[in-house]
Every structure is written in structure tokens, then in C-alpha cells.
ROPADO-755453 format. One record per residue (C-alpha): residue in one letter; x, y, z; residue number from 1. Coordinates in nm, 3 decimals, decimal comma. Layout:
N
<rec><code>a</code><x>X</x><y>Y</y><z>Z</z><pos>NUM</pos></rec>
...
This chain:
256
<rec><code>x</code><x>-5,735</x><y>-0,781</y><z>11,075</z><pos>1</pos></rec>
<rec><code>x</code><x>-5,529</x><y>-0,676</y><z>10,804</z><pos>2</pos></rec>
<rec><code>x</code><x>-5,168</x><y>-0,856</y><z>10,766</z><pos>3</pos></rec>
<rec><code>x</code><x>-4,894</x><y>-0,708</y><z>10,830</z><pos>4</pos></rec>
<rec><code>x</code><x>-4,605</x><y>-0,560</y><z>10,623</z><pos>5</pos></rec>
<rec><code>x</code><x>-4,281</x><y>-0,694</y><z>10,620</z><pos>6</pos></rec>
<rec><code>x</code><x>-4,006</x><y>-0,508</y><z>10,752</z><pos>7</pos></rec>
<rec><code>x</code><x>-3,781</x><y>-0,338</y><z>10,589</z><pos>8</pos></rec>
<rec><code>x</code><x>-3,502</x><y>-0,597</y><z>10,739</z><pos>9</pos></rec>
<rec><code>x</code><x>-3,730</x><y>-0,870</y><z>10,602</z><pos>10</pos></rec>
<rec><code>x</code><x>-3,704</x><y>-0,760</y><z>10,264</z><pos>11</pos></rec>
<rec><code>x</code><x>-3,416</x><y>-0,938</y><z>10,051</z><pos>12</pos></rec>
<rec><code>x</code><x>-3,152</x><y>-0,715</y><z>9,904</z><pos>13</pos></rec>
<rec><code>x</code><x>-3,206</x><y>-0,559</y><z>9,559</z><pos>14</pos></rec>
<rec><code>x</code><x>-2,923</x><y>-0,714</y><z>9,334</z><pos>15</pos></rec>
<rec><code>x</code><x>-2,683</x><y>-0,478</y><z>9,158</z><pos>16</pos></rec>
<rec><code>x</code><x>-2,783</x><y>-0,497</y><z>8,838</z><pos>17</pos></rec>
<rec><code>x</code><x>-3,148</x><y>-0,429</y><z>8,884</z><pos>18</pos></rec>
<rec><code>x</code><x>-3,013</x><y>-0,138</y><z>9,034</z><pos>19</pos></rec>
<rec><code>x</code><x>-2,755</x><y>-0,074</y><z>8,733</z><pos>20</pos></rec>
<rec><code>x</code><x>-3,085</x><y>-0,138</y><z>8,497</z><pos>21</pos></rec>
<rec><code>x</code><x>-3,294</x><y>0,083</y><z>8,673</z><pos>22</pos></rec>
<rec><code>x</code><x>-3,046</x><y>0,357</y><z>8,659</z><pos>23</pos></rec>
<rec><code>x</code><x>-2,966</x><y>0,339</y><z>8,311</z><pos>24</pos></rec>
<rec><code>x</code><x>-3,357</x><y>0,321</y><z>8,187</z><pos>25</pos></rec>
<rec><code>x</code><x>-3,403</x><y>0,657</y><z>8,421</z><pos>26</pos></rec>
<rec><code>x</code><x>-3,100</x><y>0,819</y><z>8,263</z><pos>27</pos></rec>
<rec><code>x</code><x>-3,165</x><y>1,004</y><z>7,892</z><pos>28</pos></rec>
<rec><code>x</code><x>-2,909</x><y>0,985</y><z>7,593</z><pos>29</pos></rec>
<rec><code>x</code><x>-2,822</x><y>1,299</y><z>7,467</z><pos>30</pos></rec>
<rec><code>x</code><x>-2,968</x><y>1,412</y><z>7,137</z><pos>31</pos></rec>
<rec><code>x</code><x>-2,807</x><y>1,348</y><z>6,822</z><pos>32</pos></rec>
<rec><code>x</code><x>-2,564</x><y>1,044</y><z>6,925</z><pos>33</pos></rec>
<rec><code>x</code><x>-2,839</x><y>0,788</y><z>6,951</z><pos>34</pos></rec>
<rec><code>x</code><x>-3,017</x><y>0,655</y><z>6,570</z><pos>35</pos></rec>
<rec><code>x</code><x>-3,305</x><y>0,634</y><z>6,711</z><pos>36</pos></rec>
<rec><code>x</code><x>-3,332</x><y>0,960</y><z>6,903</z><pos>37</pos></rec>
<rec><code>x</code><x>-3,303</x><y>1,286</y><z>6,810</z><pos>38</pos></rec>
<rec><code>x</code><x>-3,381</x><y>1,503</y><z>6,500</z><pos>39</pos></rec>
<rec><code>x</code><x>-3,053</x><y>1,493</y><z>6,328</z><pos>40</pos></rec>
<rec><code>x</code><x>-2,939</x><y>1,161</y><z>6,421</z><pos>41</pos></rec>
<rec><code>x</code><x>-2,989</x><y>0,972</y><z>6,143</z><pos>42</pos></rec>
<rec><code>x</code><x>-2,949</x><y>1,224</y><z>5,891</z><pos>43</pos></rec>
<rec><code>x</code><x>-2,558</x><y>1,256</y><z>6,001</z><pos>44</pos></rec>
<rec><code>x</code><x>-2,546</x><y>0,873</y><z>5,963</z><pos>45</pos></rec>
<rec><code>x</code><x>-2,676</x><y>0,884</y><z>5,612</z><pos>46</pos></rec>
<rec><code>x</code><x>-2,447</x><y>1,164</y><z>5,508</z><pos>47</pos></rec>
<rec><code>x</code><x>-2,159</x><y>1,010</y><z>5,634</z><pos>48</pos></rec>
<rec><code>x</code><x>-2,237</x><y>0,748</y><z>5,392</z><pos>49</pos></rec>
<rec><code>x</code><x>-2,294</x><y>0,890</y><z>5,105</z><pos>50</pos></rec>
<rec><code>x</code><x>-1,942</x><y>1,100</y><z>5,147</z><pos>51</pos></rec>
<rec><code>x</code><x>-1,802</x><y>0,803</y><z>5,150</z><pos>52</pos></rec>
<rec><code>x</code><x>-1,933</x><y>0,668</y><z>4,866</z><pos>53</pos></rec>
<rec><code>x</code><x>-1,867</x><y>1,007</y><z>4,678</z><pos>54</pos></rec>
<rec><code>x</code><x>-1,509</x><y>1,004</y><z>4,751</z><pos>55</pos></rec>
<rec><code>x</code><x>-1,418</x><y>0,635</y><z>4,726</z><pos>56</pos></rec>
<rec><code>x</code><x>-1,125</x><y>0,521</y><z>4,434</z><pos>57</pos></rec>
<rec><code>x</code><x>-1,283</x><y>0,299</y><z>4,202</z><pos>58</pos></rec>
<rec><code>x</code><x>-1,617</x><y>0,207</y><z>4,125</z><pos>59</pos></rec>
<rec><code>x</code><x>-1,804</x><y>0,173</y><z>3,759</z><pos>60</pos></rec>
<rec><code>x</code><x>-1,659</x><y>0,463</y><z>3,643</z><pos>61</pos></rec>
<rec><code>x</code><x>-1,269</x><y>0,347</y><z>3,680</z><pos>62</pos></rec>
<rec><code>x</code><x>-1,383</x><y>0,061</y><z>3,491</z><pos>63</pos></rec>
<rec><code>x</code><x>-1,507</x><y>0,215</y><z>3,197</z><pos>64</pos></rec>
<rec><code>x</code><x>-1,190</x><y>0,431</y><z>3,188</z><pos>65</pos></rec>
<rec><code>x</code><x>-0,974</x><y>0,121</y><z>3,204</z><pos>66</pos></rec>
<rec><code>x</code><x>-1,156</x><y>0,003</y><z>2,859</z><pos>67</pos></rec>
<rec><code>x</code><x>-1,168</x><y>0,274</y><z>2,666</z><pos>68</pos></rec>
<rec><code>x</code><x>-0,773</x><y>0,291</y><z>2,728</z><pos>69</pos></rec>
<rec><code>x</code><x>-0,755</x><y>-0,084</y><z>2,610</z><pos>70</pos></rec>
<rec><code>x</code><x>-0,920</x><y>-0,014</y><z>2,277</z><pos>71</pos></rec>
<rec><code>x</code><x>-0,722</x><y>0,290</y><z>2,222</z><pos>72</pos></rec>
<rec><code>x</code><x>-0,436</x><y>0,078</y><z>2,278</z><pos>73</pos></rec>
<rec><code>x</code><x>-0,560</x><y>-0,214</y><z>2,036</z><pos>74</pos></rec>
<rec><code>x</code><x>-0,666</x><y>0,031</y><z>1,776</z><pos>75</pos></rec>
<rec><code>x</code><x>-0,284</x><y>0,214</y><z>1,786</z><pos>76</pos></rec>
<rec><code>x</code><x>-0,137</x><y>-0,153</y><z>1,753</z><pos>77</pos></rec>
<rec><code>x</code><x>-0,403</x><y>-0,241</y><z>1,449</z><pos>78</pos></rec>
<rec><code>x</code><x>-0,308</x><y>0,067</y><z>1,277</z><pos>79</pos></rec>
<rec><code>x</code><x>0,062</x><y>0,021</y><z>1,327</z><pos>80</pos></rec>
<rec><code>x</code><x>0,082</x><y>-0,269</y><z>1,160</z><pos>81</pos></rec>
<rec><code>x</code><x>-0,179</x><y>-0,223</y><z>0,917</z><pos>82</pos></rec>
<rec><code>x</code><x>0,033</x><y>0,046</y><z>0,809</z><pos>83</pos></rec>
<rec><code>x</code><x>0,335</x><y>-0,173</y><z>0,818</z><pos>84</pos></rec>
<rec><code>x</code><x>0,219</x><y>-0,383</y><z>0,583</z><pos>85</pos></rec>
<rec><code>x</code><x>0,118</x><y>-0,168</y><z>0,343</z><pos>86</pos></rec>
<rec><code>x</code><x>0,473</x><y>-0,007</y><z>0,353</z><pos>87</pos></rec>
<rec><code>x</code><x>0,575</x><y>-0,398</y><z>0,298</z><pos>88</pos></rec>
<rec><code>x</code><x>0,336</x><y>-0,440</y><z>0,011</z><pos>89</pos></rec>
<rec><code>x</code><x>0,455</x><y>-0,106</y><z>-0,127</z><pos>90</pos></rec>
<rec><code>x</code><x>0,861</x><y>-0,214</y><z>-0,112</z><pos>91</pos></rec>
<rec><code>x</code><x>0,743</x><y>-0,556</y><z>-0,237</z><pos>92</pos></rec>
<rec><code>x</code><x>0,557</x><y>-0,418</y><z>-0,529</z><pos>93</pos></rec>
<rec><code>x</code><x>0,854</x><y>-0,189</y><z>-0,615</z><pos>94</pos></rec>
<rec><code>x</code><x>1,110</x><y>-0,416</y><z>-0,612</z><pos>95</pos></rec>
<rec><code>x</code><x>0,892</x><y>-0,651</y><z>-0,788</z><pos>96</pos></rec>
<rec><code>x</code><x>0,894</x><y>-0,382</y><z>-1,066</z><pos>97</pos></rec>
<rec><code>x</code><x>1,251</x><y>-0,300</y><z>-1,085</z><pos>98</pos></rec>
<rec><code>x</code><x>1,298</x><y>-0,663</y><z>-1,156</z><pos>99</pos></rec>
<rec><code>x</code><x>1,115</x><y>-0,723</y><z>-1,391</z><pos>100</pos></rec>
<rec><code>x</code><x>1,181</x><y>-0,404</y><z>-1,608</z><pos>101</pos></rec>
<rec><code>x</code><x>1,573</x><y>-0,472</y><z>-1,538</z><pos>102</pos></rec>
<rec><code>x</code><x>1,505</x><y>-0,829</y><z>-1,670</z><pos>103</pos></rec>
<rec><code>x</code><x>1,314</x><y>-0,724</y><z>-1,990</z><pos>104</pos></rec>
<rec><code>x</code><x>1,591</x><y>-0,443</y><z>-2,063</z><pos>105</pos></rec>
<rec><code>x</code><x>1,853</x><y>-0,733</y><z>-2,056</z><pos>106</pos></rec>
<rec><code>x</code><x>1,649</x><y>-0,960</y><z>-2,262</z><pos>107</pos></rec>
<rec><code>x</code><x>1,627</x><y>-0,654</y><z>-2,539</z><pos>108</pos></rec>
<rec><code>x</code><x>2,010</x><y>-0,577</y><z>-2,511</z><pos>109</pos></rec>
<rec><code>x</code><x>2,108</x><y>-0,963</y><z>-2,540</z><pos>110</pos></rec>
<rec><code>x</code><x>1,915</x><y>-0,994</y><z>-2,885</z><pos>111</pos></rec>
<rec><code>x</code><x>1,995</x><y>-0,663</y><z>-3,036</z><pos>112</pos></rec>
<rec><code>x</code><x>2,373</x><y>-0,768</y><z>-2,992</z><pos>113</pos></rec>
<rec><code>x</code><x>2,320</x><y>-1,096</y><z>-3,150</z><pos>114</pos></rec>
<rec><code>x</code><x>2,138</x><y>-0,910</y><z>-3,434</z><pos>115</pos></rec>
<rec><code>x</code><x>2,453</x><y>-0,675</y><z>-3,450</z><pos>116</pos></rec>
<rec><code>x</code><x>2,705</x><y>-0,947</y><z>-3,507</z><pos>117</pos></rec>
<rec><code>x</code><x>2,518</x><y>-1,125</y><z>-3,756</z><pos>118</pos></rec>
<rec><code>x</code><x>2,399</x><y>-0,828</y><z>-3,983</z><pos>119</pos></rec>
<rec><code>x</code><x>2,619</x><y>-0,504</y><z>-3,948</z><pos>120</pos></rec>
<rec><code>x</code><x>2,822</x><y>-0,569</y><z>-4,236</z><pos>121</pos></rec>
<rec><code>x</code><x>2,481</x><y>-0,640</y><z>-4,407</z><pos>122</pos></rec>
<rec><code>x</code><x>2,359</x><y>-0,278</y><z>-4,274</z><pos>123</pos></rec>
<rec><code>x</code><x>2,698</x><y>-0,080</y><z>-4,407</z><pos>124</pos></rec>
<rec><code>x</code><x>2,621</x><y>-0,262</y><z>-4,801</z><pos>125</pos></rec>
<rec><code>x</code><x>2,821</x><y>-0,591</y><z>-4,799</z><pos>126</pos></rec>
<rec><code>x</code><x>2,657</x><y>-0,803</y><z>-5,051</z><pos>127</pos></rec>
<rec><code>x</code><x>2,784</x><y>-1,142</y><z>-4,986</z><pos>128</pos></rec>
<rec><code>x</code><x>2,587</x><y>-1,184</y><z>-4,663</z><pos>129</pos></rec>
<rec><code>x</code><x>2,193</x><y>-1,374</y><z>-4,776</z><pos>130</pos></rec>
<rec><code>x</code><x>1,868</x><y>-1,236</y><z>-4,636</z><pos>131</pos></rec>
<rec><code>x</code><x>1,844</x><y>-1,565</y><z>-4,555</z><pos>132</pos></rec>
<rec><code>x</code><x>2,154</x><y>-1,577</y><z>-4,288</z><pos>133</pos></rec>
<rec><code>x</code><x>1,989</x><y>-1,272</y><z>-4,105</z><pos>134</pos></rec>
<rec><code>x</code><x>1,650</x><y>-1,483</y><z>-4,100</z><pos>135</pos></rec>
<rec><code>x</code><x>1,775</x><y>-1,776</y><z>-3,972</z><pos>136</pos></rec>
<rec><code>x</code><x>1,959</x><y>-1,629</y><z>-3,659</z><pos>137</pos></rec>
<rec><code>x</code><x>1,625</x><y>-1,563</y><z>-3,469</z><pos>138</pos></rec>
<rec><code>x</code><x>1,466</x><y>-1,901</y><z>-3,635</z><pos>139</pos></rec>
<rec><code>x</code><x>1,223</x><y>-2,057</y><z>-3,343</z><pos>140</pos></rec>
<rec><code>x</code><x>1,404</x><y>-1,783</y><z>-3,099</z><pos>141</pos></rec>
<rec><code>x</code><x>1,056</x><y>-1,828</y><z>-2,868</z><pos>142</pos></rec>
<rec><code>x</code><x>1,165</x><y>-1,480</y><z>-2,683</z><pos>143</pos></rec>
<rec><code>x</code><x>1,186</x><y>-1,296</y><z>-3,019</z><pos>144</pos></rec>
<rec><code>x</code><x>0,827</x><y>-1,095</y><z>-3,153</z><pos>145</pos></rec>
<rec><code>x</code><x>0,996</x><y>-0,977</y><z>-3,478</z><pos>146</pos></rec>
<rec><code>x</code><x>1,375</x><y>-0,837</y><z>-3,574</z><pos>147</pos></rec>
<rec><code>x</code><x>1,424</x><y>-0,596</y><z>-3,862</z><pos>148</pos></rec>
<rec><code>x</code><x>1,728</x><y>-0,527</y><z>-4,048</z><pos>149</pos></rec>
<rec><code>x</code><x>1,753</x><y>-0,220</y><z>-4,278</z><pos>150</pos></rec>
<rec><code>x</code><x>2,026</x><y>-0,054</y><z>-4,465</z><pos>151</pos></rec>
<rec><code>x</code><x>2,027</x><y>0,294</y><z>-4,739</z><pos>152</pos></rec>
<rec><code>x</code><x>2,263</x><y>0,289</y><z>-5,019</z><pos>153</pos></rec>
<rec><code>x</code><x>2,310</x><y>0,554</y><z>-5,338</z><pos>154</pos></rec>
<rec><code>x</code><x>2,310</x><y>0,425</y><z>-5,654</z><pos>155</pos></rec>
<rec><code>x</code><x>2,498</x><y>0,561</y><z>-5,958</z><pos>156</pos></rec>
<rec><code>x</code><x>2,251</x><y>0,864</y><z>-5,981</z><pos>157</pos></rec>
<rec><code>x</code><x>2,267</x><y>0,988</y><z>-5,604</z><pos>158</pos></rec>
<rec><code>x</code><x>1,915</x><y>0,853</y><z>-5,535</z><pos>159</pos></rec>
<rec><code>x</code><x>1,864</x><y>0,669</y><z>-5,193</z><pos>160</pos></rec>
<rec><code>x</code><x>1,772</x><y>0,312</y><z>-5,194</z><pos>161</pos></rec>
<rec><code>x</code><x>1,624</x><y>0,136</y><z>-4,874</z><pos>162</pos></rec>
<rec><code>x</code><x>1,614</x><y>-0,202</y><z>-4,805</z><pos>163</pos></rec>
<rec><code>x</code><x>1,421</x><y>-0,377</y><z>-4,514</z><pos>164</pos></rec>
<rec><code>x</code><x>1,435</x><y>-0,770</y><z>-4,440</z><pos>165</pos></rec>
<rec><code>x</code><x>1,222</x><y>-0,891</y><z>-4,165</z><pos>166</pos></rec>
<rec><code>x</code><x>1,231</x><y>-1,188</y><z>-3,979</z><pos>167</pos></rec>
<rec><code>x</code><x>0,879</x><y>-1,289</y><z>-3,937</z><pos>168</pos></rec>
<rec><code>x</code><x>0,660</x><y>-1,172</y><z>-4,229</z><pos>169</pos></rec>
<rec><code>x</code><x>0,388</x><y>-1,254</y><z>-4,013</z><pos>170</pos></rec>
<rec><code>x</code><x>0,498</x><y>-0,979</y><z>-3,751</z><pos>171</pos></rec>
<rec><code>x</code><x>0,507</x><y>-0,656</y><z>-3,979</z><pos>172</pos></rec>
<rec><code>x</code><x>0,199</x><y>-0,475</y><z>-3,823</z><pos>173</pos></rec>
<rec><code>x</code><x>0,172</x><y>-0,133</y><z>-3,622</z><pos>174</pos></rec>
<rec><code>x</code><x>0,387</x><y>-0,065</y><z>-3,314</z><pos>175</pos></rec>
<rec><code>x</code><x>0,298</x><y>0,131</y><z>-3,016</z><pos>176</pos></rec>
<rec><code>x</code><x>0,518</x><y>0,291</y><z>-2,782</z><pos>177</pos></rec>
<rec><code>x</code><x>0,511</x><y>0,358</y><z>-2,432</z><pos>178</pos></rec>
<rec><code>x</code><x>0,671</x><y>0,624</y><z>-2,244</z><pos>179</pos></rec>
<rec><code>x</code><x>0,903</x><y>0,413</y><z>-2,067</z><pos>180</pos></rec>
<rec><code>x</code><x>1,252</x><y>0,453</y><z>-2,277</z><pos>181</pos></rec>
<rec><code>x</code><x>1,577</x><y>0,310</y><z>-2,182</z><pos>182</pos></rec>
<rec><code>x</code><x>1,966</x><y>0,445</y><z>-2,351</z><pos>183</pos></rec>
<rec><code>x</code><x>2,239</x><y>0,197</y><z>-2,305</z><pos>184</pos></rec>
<rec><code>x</code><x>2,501</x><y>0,359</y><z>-2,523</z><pos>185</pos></rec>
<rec><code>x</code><x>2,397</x><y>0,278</y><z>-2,896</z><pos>186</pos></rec>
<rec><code>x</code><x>2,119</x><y>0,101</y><z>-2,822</z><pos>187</pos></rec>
<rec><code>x</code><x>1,750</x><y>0,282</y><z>-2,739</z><pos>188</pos></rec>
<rec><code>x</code><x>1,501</x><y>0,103</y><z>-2,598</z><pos>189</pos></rec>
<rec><code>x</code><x>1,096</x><y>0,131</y><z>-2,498</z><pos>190</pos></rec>
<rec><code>x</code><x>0,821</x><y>-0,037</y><z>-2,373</z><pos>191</pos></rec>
<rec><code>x</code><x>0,555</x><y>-0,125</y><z>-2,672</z><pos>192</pos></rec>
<rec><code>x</code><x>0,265</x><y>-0,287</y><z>-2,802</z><pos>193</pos></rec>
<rec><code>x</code><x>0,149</x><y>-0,495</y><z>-3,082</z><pos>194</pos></rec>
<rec><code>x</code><x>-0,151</x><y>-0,632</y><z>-3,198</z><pos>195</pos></rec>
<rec><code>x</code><x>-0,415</x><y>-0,380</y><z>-3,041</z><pos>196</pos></rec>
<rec><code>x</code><x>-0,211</x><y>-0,367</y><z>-2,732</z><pos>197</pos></rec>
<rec><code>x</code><x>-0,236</x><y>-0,760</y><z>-2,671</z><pos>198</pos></rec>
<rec><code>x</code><x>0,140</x><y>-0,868</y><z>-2,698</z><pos>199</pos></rec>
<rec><code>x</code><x>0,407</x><y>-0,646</y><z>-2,491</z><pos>200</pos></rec>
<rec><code>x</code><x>0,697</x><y>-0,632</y><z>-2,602</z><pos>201</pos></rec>
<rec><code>x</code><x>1,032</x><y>-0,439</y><z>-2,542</z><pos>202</pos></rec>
<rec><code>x</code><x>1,172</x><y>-0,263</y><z>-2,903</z><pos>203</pos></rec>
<rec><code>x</code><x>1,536</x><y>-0,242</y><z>-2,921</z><pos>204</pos></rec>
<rec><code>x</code><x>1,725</x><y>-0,027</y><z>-3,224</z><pos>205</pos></rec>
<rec><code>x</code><x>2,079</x><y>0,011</y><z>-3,270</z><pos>206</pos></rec>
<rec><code>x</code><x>2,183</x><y>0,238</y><z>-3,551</z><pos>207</pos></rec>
<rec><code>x</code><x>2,485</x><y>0,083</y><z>-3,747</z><pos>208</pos></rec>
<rec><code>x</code><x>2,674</x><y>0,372</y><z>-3,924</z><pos>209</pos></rec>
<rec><code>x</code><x>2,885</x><y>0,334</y><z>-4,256</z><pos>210</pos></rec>
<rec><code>x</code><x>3,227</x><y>0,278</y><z>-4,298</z><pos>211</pos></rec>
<rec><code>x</code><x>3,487</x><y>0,524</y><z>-4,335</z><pos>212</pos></rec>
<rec><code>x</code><x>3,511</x><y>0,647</y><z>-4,633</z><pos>213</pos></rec>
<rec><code>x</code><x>3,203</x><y>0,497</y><z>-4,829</z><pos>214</pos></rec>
<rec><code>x</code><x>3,011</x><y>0,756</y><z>-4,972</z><pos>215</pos></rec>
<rec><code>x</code><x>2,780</x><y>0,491</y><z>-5,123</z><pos>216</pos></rec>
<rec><code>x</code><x>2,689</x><y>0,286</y><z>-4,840</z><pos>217</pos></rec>
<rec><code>x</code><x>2,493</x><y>0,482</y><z>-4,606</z><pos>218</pos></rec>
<rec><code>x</code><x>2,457</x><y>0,252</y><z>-4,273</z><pos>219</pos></rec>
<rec><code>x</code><x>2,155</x><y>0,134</y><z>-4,156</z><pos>220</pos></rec>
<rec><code>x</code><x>1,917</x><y>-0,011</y><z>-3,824</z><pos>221</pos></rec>
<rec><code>x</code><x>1,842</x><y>-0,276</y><z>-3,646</z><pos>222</pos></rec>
<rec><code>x</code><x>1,545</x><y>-0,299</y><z>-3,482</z><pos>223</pos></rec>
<rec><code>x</code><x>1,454</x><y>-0,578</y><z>-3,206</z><pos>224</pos></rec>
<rec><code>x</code><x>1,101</x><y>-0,639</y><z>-3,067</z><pos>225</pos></rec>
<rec><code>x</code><x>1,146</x><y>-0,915</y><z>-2,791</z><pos>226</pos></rec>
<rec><code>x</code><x>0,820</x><y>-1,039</y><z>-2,600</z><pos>227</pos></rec>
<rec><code>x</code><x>0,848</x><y>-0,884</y><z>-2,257</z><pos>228</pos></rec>
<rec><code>x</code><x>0,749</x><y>-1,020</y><z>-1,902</z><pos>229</pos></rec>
<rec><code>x</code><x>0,397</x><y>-0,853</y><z>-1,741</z><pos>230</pos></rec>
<rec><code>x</code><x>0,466</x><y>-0,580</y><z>-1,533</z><pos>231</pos></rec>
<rec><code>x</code><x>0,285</x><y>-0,245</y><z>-1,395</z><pos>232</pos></rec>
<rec><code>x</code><x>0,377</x><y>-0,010</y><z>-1,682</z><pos>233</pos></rec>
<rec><code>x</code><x>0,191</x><y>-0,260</y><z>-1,909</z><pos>234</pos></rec>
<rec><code>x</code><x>-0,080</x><y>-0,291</y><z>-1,702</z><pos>235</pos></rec>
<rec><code>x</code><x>-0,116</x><y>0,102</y><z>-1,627</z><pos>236</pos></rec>
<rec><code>x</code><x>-0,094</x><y>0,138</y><z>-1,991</z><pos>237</pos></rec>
<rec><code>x</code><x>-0,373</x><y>-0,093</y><z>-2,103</z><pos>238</pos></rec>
<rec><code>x</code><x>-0,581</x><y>0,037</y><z>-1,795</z><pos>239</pos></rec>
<rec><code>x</code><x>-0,574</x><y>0,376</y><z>-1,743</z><pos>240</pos></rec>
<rec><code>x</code><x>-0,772</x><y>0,545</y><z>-1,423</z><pos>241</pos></rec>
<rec><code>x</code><x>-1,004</x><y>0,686</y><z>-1,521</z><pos>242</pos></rec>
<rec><code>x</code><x>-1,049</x><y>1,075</y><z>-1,593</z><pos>243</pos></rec>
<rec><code>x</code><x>-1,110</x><y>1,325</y><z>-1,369</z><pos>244</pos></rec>
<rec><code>x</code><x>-1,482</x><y>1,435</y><z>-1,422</z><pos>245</pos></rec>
<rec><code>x</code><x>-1,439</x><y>1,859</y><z>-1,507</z><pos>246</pos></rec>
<rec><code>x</code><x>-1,567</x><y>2,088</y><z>-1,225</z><pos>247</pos></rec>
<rec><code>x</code><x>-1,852</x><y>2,252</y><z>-1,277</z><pos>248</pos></rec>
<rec><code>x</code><x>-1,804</x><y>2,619</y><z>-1,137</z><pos>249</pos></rec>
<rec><code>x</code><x>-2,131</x><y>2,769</y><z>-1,085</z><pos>250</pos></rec>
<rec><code>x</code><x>-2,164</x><y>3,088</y><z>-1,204</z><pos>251</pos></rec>
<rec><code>x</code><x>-2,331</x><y>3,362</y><z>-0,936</z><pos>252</pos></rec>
<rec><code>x</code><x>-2,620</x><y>3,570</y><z>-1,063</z><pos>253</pos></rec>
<rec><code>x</code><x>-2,534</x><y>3,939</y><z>-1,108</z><pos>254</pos></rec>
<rec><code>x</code><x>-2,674</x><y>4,078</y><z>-0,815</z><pos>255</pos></rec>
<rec><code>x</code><x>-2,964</x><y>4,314</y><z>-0,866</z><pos>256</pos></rec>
């Protein structure tokens, strides 16, 4: 005989969440809010991502931004005071200059003096002074190149007479000038050279005139070479830049 079935009363109670579980896995998720299901699920997921990634603050490009505005920065500060300093060299090298030229025009103005109150009454024909007196003035004067006294006179016929005395006999050779002059009342002074532009030197002259009244006597110079300190007009002068190489225009072909 076949057994027989329970009852329904025999039957224990279903528990409520096999009934919750059984009603959720016979209920369906609506399309599109589930990743798994549904044909545009997880292409809404994936574009939500990549918006945000699109519109996001930062990132390698910020980065590379951020550097190039550092090195623009660095460069402006290296070229501000690269350019500083040369404006520093620049005021530095010009001062330098007016120095030294001021120096060497006060070195030629101190000796031409000196050689004015020894020999100006030798320059307007007084006798009783010795070549030798206006020699040894400047005797072992390590400063002085040469100093050169002069004076005219008319003898009993009219006729001019010059007479020169130097102080070094040694010293008597060309003299170049420069174009860099100096006036200080009487005196005129310029740059110069001696010796195939190897010693620099200042020149000095001071005309002495004659005395009142002495139509024999005619005055005469004195002339001062001093050895100068280095500067840029010597150096300019002994190396020039060099010449400008001459255009060549070409000329067009007369058109046919």
C-alpha cells in the first residue's frame, strides 16, 4: 500500500525569509538600473566615469603648467640680474676710466708747472739761467718720459733764432697723438705715444709769451711728456676693432 501524505497541518511552517527569498528571486529588476542587466546599463556606468575624469581640476596637465611657469620665472630672475651686472660692470668700467684719465691729467699739469717756474725766464731770453738748471729739475723724476724747453729770439739782422734743450737726449724720437685732448687754461694736453706706440704717455705744452716790450725776445714752449697710467683710450688705440668688411651690392641683370 502506498504511504500516506502528510497533512497539510503536519507540515512545519515555511520561515519568513524563505518566503522573502523566494519572492525576491521571482520578482525582475527593471532594465537599465542593474550592471548586469540590461542593454544600457553598463554603458551609463562607464560614461559617468569618464565625465568625471574629463572634468576633474588637476591631473598631468596642471602639472606641466605649474613648470613651465617656474622656469619662466627662473629665467626672468637670471636675466634680471644678468643684466644687473652688466650695468655694474659698465658703471665700474666707467668710473674706472674717469679715474684714471683725471689722474694722468693731474700728473701732466703738476710737471708742466714745475717746468714753468724753473724755465720761463729761460723761454722769454734771460741768459743767466744754464741749460744745465733746466736739466737737472726732472733729474731721476721716474714719472717724467722727456721735457722740452724752447725759446725764438731775433738777432741784430731780424732773423729768428730757435733754441731747444731737452732733458733726456735719449727721449728725442717721434710722438704720436691721440684724439683725446684736454685745455686747462694755458696748458693743452693729449693722450700720446712713443716708441712705436709702446710707452703712453700724456704731452703737456704751455706756451710762455715775451715780455712787454721786448721786441727781441720772442717767448717760447714748454713741452711735458709724463708716462701715463693704462687705461681704455690706450688700449682702443693700440687695438682697434676691426673694419667693417664693404657690402657687396649685387647688381640685377637688365631684364630682357
Amino acid at each position: 500500500m502506498p504511504a500516506p501524505r502528510p497533512s497539510a497541518a503536519a507540515m512545519p511552517p515555511a520561515s519568513p525569509s524563505g518566503r522573502m527569498g523566494a519572492a525576491k528571486s521571482n520578482q525582475r529588476m527593471p532594465a537599465g538600473r542593474s550592471g548586469r542587466s540590461g542593454p544600457g546599463g553598463g554603458n551609463e556606468r562607464s560614461g559617468r566615469s569618464k565625465g568625471s575624469k574629463k572634468g576633474g581640476v588637476g591631473g598631468p596637465e596642471l602639472m606641466i603648467a605649474g613648470g613651465v611657469l617656474v622656469l619662466l620665472l627662473v629665467a626672468v630672475i637670471a636675466f634680471y640680474f644678468m643684466r644687473t651686472g652688466e650695468q655694474n660692470i659698465a658703471t665700474k668700467m666707467k668710473d674706472d676710466l674717469e679715474a684714471t684719465e683725471k689722474e694722468n691729467w693731474k700728473l701732466a699739469k703738476e710737471k708742466v708747472d714745475l717746468a714753468d717756474s724753473v724755465a720761463r725766464l729761460w723761454c722769454q731770453g734771460d741768459e743767466s739761467i744754464p741749460d744745465d738748471k733746466l736739466k737737472s729739475a726732472f733729474a731721476g723724476d721716474a714719472k717724467i718720459y722727456n721735457v722740452i724747453f724752447s725759446r725764438r729770439k731775433k738777432d741784430k739782422r731780424g732773423k729768428e733764432d730757435e733754441k731747444t734743450v731737452y732733458t733726456n737726449d735719449g727721449h728725442m724720437g717721434p710722438i704720436g697723438s691721440l684724439n683725446r685732448t684736454n685745455d686747462e687754461r694755458e696748458i693743452h694736453m693729449e693722450y700720446a705715444f712713443a716708441e712705436g706706440r709702446t710707452v703712453e704717455l700724456v704731452k703737456a705744452v704751455r706756451s710762455v709769451l715775451p715780455k712787454d716790450g721786448d721786441p727781441t725776445n720772442l717767448g717760447g714752449t714748454i713741452t711735458v711728456l709724463v708716462l701715463a697710467k693704462h687705461d681704455l683710450h690706450f688700449e682702443k688705440a693700440k687695438n682697434p676693432p676691426p673694419a667693417k668688411a664693404a657690402e657687396k651690392k649685387e647688381e640685377k641683370a637688365p631684364e630682357k
